[in-house]
Biotite code that builds the C-alpha atoms (Angstrom):
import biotite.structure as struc

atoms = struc.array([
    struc.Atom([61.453, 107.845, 137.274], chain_id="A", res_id=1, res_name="UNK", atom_name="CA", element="C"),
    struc.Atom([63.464, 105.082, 139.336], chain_id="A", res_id=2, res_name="UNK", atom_name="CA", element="C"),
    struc.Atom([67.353, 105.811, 139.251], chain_id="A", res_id=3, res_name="UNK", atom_name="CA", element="C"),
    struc.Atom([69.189, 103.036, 137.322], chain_id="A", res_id=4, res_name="UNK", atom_name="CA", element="C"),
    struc.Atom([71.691, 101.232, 139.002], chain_id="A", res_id=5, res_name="UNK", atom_name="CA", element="C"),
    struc.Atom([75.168, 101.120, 137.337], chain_id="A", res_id=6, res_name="UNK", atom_name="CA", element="C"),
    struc.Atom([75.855, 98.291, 135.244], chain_id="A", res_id=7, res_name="UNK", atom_name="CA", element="C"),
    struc.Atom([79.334, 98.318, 137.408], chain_id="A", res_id=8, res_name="UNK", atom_name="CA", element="C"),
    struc.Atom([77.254, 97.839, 141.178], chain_id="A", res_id=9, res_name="UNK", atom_name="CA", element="C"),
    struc.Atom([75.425, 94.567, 139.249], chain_id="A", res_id=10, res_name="UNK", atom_name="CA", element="C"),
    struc.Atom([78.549, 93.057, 137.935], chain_id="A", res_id=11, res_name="UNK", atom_name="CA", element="C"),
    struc.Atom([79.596, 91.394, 141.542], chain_id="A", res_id=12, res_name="UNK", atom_name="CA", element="C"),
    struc.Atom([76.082, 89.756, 142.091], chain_id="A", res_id=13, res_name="UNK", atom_name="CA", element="C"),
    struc.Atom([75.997, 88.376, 138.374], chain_id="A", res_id=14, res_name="UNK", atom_name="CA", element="C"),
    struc.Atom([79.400, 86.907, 138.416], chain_id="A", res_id=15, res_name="UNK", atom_name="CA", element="C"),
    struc.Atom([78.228, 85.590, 142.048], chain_id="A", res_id=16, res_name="UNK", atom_name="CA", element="C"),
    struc.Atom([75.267, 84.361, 140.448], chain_id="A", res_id=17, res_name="UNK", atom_name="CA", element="C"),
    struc.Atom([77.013, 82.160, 137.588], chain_id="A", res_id=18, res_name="UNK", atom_name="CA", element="C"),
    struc.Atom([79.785, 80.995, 140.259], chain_id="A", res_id=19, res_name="UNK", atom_name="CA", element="C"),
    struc.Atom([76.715, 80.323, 142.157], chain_id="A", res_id=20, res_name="UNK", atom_name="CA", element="C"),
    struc.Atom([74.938, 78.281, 139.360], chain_id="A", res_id=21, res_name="UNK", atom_name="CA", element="C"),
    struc.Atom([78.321, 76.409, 138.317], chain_id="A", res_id=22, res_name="UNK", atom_name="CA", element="C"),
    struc.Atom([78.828, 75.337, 142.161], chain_id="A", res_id=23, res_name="UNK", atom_name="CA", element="C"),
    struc.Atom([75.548, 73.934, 142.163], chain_id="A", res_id=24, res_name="UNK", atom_name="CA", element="C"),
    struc.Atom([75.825, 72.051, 139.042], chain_id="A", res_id=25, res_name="UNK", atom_name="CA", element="C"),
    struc.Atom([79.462, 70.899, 140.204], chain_id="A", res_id=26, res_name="UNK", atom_name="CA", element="C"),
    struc.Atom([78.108, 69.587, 143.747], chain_id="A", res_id=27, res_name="UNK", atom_name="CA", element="C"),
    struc.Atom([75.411, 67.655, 142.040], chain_id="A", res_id=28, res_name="UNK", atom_name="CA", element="C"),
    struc.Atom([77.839, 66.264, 140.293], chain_id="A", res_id=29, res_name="UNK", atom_name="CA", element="C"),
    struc.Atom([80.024, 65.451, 142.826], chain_id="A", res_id=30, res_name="UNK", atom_name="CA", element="C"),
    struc.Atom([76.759, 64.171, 144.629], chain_id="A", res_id=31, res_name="UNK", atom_name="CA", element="C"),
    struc.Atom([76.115, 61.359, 142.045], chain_id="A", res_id=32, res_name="UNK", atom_name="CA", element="C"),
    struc.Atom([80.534, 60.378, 141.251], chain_id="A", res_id=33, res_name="UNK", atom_name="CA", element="C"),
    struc.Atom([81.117, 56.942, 141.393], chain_id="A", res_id=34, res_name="UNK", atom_name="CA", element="C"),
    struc.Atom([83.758, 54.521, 140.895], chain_id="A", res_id=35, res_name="UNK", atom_name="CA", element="C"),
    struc.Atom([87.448, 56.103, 140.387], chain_id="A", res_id=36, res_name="UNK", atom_name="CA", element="C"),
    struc.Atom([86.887, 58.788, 137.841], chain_id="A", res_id=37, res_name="UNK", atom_name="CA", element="C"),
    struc.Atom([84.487, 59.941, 140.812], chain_id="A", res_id=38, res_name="UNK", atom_name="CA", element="C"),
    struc.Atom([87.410, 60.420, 142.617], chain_id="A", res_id=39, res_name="UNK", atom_name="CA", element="C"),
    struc.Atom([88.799, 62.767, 140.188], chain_id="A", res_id=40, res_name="UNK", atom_name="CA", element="C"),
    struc.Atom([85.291, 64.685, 140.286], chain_id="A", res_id=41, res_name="UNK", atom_name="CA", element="C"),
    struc.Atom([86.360, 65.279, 143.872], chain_id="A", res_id=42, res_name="UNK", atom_name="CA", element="C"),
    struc.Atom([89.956, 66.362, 143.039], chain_id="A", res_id=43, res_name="UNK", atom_name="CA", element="C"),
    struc.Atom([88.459, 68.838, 140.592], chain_id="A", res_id=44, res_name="UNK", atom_name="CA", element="C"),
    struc.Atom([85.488, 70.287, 142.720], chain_id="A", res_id=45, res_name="UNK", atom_name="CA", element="C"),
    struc.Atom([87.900, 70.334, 145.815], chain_id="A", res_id=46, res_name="UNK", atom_name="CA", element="C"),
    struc.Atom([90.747, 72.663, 143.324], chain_id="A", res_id=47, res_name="UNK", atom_name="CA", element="C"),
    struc.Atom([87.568, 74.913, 142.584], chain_id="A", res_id=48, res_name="UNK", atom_name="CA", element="C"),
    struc.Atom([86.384, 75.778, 145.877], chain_id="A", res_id=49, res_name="UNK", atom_name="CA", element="C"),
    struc.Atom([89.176, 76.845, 147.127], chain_id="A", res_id=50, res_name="UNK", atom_name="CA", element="C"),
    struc.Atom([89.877, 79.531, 145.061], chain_id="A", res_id=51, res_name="UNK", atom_name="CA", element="C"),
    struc.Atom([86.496, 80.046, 142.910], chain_id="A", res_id=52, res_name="UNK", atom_name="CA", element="C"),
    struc.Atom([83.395, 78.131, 143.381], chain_id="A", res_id=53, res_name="UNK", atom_name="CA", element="C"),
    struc.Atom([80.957, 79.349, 146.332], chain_id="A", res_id=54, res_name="UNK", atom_name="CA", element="C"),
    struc.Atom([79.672, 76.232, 148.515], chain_id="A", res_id=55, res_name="UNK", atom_name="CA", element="C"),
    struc.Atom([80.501, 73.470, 150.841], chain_id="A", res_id=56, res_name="UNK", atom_name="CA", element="C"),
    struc.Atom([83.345, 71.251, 150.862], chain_id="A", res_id=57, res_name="UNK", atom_name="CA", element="C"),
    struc.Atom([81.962, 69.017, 152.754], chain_id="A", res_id=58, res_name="UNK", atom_name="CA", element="C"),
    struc.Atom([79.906, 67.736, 149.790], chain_id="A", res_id=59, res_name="UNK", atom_name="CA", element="C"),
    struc.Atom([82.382, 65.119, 148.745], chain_id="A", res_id=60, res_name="UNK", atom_name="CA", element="C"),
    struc.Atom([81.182, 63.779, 151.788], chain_id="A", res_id=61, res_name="UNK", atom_name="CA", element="C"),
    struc.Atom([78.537, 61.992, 150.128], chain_id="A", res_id=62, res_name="UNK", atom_name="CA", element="C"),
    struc.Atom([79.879, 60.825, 147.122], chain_id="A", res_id=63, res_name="UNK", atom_name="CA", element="C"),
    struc.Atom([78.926, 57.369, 146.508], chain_id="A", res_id=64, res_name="UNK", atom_name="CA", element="C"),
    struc.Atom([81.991, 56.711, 145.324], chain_id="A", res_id=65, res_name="UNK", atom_name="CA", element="C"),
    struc.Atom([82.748, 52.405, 145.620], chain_id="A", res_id=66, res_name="UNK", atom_name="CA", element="C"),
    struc.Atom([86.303, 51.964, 145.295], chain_id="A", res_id=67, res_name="UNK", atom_name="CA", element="C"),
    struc.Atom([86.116, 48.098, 146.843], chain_id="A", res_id=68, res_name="UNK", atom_name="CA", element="C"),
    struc.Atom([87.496, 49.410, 149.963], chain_id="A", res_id=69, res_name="UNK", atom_name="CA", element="C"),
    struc.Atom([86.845, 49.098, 153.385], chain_id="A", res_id=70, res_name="UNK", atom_name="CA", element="C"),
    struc.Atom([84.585, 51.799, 154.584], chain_id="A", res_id=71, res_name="UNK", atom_name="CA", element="C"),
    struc.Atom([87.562, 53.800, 156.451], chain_id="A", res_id=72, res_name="UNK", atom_name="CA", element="C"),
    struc.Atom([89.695, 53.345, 153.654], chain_id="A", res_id=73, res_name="UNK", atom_name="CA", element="C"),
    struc.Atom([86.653, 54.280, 151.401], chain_id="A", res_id=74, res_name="UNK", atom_name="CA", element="C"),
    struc.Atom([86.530, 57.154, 153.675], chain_id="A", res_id=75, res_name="UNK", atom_name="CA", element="C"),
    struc.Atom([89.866, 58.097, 154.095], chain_id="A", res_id=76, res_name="UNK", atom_name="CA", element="C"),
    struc.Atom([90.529, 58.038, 150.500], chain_id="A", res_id=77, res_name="UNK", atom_name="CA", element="C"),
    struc.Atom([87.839, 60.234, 149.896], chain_id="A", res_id=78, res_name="UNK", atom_name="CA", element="C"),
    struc.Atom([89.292, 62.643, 152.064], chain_id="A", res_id=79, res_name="UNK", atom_name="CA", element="C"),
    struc.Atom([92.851, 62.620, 151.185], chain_id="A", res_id=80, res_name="UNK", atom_name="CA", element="C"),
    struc.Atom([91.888, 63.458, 147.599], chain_id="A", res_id=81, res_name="UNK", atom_name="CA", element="C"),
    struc.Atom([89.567, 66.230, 148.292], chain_id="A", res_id=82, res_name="UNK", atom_name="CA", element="C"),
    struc.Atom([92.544, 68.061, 150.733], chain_id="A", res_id=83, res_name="UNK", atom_name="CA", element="C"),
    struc.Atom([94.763, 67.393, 148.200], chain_id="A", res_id=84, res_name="UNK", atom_name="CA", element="C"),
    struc.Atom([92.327, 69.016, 145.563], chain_id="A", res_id=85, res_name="UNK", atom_name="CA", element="C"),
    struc.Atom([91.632, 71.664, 147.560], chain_id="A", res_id=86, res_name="UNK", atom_name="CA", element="C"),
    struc.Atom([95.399, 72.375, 148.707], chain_id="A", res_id=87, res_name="UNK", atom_name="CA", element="C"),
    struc.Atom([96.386, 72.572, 144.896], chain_id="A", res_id=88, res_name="UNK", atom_name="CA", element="C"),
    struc.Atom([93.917, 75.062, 144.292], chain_id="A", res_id=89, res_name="UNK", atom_name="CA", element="C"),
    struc.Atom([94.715, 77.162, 147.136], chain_id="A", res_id=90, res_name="UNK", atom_name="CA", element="C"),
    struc.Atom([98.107, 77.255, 145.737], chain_id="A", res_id=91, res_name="UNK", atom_name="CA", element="C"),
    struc.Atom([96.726, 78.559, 142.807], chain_id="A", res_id=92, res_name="UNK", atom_name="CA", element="C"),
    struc.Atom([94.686, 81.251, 144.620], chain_id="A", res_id=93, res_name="UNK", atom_name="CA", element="C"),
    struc.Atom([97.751, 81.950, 146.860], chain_id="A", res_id=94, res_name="UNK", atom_name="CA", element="C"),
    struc.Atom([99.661, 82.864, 143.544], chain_id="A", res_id=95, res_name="UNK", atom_name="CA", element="C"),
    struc.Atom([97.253, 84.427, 142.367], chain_id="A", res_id=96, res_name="UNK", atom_name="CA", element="C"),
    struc.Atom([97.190, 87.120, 145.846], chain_id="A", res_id=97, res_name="UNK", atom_name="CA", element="C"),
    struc.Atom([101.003, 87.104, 145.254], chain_id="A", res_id=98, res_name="UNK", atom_name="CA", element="C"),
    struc.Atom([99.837, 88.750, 142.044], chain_id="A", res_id=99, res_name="UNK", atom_name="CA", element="C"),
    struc.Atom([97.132, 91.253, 143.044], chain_id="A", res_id=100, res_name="UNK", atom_name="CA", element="C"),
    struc.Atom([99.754, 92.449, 146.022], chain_id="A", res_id=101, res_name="UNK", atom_name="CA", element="C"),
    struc.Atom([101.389, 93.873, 143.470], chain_id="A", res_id=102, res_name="UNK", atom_name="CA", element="C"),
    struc.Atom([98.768, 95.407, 141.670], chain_id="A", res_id=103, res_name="UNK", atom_name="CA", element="C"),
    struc.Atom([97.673, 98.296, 142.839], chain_id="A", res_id=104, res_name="UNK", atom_name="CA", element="C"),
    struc.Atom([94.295, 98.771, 140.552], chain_id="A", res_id=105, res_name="UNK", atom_name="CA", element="C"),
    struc.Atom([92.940, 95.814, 141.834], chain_id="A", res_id=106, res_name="UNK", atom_name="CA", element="C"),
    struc.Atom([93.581, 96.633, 145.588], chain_id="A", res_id=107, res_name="UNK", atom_name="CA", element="C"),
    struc.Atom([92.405, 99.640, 145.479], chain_id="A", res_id=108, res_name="UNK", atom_name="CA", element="C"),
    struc.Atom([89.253, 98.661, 143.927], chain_id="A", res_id=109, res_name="UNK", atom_name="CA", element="C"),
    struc.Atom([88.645, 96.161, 146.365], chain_id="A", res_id=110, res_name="UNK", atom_name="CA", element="C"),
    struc.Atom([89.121, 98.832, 149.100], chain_id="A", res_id=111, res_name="UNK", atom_name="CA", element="C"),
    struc.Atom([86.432, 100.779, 147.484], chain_id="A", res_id=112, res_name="UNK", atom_name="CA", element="C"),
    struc.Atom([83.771, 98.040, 146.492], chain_id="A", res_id=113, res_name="UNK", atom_name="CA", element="C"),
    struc.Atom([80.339, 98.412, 148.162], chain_id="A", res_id=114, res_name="UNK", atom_name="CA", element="C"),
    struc.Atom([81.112, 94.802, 150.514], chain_id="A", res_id=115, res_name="UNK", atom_name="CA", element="C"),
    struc.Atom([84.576, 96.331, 151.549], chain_id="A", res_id=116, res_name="UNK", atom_name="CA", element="C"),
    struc.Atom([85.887, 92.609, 151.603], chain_id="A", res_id=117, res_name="UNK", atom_name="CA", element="C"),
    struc.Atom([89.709, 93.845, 151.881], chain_id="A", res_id=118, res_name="UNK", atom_name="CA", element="C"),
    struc.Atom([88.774, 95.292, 155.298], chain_id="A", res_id=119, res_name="UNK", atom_name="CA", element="C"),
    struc.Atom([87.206, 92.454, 156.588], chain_id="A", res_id=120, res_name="UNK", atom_name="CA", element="C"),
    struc.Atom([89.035, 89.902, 155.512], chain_id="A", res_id=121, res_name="UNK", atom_name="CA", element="C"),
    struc.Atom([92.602, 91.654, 156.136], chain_id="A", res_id=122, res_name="UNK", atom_name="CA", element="C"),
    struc.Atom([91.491, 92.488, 159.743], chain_id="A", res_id=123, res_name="UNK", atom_name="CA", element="C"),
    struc.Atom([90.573, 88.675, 160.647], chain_id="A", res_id=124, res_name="UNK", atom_name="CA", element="C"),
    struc.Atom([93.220, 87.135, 158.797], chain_id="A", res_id=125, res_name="UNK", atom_name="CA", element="C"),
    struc.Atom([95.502, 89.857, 160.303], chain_id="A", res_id=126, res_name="UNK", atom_name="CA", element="C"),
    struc.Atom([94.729, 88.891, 163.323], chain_id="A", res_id=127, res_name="UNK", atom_name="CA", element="C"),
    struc.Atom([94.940, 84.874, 163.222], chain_id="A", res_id=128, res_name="UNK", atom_name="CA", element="C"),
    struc.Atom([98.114, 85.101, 160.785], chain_id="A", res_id=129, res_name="UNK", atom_name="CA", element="C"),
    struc.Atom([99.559, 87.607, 163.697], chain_id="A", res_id=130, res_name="UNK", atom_name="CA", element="C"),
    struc.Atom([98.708, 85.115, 166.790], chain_id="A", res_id=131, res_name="UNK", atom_name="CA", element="C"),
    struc.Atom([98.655, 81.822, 165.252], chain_id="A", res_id=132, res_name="UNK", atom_name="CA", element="C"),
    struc.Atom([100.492, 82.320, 161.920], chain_id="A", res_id=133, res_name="UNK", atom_name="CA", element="C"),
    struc.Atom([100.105, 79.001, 159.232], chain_id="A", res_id=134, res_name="UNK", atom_name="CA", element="C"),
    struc.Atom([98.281, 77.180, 162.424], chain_id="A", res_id=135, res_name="UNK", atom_name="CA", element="C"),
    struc.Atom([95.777, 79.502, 162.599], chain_id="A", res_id=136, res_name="UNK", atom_name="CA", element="C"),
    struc.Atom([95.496, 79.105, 158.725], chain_id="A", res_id=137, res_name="UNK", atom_name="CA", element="C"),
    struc.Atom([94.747, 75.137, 159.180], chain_id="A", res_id=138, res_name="UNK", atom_name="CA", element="C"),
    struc.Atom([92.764, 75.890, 162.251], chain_id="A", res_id=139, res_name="UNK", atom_name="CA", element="C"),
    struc.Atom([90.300, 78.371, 160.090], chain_id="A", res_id=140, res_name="UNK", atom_name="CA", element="C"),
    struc.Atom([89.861, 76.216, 157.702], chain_id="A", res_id=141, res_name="UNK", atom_name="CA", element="C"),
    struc.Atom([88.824, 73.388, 159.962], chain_id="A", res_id=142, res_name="UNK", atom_name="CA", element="C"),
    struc.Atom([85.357, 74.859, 160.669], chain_id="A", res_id=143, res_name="UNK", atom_name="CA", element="C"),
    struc.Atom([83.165, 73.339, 158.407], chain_id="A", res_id=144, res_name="UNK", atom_name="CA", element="C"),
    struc.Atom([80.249, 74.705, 156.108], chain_id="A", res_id=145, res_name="UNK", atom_name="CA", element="C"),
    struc.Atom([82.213, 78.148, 156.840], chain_id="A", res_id=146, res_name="UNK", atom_name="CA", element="C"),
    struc.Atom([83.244, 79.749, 153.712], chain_id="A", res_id=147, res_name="UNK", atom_name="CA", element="C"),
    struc.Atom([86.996, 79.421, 153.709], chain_id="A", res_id=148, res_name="UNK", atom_name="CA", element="C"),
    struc.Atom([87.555, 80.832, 150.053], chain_id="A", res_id=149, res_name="UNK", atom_name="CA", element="C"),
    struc.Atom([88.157, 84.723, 151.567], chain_id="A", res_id=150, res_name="UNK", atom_name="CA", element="C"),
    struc.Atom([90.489, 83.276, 154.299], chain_id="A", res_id=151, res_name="UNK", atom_name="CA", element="C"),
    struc.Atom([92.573, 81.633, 151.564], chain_id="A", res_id=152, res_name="UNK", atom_name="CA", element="C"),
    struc.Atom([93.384, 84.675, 149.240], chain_id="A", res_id=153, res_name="UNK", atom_name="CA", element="C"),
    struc.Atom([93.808, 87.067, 152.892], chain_id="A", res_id=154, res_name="UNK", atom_name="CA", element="C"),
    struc.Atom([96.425, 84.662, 153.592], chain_id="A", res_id=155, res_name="UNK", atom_name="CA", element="C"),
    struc.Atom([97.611, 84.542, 150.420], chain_id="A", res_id=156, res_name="UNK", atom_name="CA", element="C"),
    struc.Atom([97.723, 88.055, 150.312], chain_id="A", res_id=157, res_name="UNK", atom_name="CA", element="C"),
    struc.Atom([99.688, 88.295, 153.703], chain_id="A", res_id=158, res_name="UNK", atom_name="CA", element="C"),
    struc.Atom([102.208, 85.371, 153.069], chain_id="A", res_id=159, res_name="UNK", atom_name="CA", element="C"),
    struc.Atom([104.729, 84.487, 151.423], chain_id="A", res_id=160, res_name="UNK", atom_name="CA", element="C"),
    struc.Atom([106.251, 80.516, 151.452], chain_id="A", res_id=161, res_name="UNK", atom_name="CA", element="C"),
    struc.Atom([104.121, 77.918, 149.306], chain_id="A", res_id=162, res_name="UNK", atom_name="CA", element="C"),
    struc.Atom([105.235, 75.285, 150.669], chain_id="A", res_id=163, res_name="UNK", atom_name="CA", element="C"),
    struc.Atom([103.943, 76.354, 154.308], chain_id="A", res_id=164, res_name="UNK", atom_name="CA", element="C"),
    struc.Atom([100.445, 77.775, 153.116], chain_id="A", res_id=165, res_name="UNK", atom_name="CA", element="C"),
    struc.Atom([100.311, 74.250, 151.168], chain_id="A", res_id=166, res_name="UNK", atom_name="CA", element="C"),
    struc.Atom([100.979, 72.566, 154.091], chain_id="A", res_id=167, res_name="UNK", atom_name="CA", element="C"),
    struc.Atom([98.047, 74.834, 156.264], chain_id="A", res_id=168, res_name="UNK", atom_name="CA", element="C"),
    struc.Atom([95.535, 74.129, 153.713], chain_id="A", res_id=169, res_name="UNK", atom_name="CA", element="C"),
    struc.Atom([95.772, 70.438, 152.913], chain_id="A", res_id=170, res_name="UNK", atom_name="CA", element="C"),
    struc.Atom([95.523, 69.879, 156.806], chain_id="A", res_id=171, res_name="UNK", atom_name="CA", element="C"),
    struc.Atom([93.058, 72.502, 157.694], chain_id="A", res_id=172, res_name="UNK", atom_name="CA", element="C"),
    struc.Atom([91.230, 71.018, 154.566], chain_id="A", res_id=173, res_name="UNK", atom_name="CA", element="C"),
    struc.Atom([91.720, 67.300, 156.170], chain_id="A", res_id=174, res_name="UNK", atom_name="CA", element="C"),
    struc.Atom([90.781, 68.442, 159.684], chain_id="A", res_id=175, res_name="UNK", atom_name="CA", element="C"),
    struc.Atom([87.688, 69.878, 158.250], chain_id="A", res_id=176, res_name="UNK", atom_name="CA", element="C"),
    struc.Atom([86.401, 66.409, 156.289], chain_id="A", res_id=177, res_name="UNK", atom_name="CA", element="C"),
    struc.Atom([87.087, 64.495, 159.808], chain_id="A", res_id=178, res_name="UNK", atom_name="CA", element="C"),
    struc.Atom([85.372, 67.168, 161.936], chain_id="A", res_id=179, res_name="UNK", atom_name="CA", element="C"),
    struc.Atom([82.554, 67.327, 160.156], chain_id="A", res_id=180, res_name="UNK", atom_name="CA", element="C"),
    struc.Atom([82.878, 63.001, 160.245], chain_id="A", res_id=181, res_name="UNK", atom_name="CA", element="C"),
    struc.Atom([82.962, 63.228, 163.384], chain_id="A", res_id=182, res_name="UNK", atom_name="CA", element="C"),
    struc.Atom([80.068, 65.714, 164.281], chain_id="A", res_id=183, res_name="UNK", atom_name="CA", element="C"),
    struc.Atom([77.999, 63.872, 162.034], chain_id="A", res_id=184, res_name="UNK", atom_name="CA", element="C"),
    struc.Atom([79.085, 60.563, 163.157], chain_id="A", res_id=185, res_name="UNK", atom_name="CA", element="C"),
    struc.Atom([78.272, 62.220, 167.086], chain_id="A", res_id=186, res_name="UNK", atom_name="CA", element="C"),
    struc.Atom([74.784, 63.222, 165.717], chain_id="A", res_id=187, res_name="UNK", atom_name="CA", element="C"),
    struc.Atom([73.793, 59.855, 164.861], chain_id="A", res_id=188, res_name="UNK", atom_name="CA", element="C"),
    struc.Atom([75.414, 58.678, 167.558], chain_id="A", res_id=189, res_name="UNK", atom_name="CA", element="C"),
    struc.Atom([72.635, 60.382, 169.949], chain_id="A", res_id=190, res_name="UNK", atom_name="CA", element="C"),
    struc.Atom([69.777, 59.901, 167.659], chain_id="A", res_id=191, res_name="UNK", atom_name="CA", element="C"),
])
């Protein structure tokens, strides 16, 4: 007879699994917004993944969003909605790690979960916040396709002004959209 695994272990990988599913269905979505309420697709999607949907943020990349604009204003517009999306919501998850500082339960369930994600993520956010402080916030979440949900609630765990961690994410949210521009732009540059 197999051993059953405990309904607890499975609970992670099925709430990653509908987060999962809901991403997918919200970057498809994302994938086909048009016009203006397409740019409040992005605003939503862009709150979302910063504090709760797995997946790229770089998807609001390709919205075909026509707004009548110029192309770099098309562009630009694009991506100061989706920073400022995605900064709101990391104020949200940032209050939200104010929160869970304070409660002990959760910590100390994190501390014991199977992925150990409070080790990992307080060790490398430990060290950036340490030698680069709200810098090294906006220069983490420049990288794109990196998953910058776990660096968002380690920070949020470690600090403490909103206005500053606001500030980090909207431009390491910004820098990310125009690096990845950029790097795409260079790709098709040399093809």
């Amino acid at each position: 007879m197999t051993p059953l695994v405990p309904l607890v272990s499975l609970v992670p990988l099925a709430v990653d699994g509908v987060l999962s599913a809901f991403a997918g269905g919200f970057e498809s979505l994302v994938e086909s917004a048009t016009g203006w309420p397409g740019m409040g697709v992005i605003f939503v999607y862009s709150f979302l993944i910063a504090f709760a949907l797995p997946g790229p943020s770089e998807v609001v990349l390709v919205a075909p969003i026509d707004l009548g604009l110029p192309p770099w204003a098309h562009l630009g517009s694009i991506m100061l909605v989706s920073a400022t999306g995605k900064a709101v919501g990391s104020l949200f998850a940032f209050h939200i790690g104010q929160e869970v500082k304070r409660s002990g339960p959760v910590v100390r369930w994190l501390r014991r979960s199977r992925w150990n994600v409070m080790e990992w993520s307080e060790k490398r956010s430990v060290e950036i916040a340490q030698r680069y402080g709200y810098g090294g916030l906006a220069m983490a979440l420049s990288v794109p396709f990196f998953p910058d949900t776990i660096s968002i609630y380690a920070f949020a765990v470690l600090e403490r002004d909103y206005t500053r961690f606001a500030v980090a994410t909207f431009l390491g949210s910004l820098g990310r959209l125009v690096v990845t521009v950029a790097f795409v732009g260079g790709l098709f540059t040399v093809l």
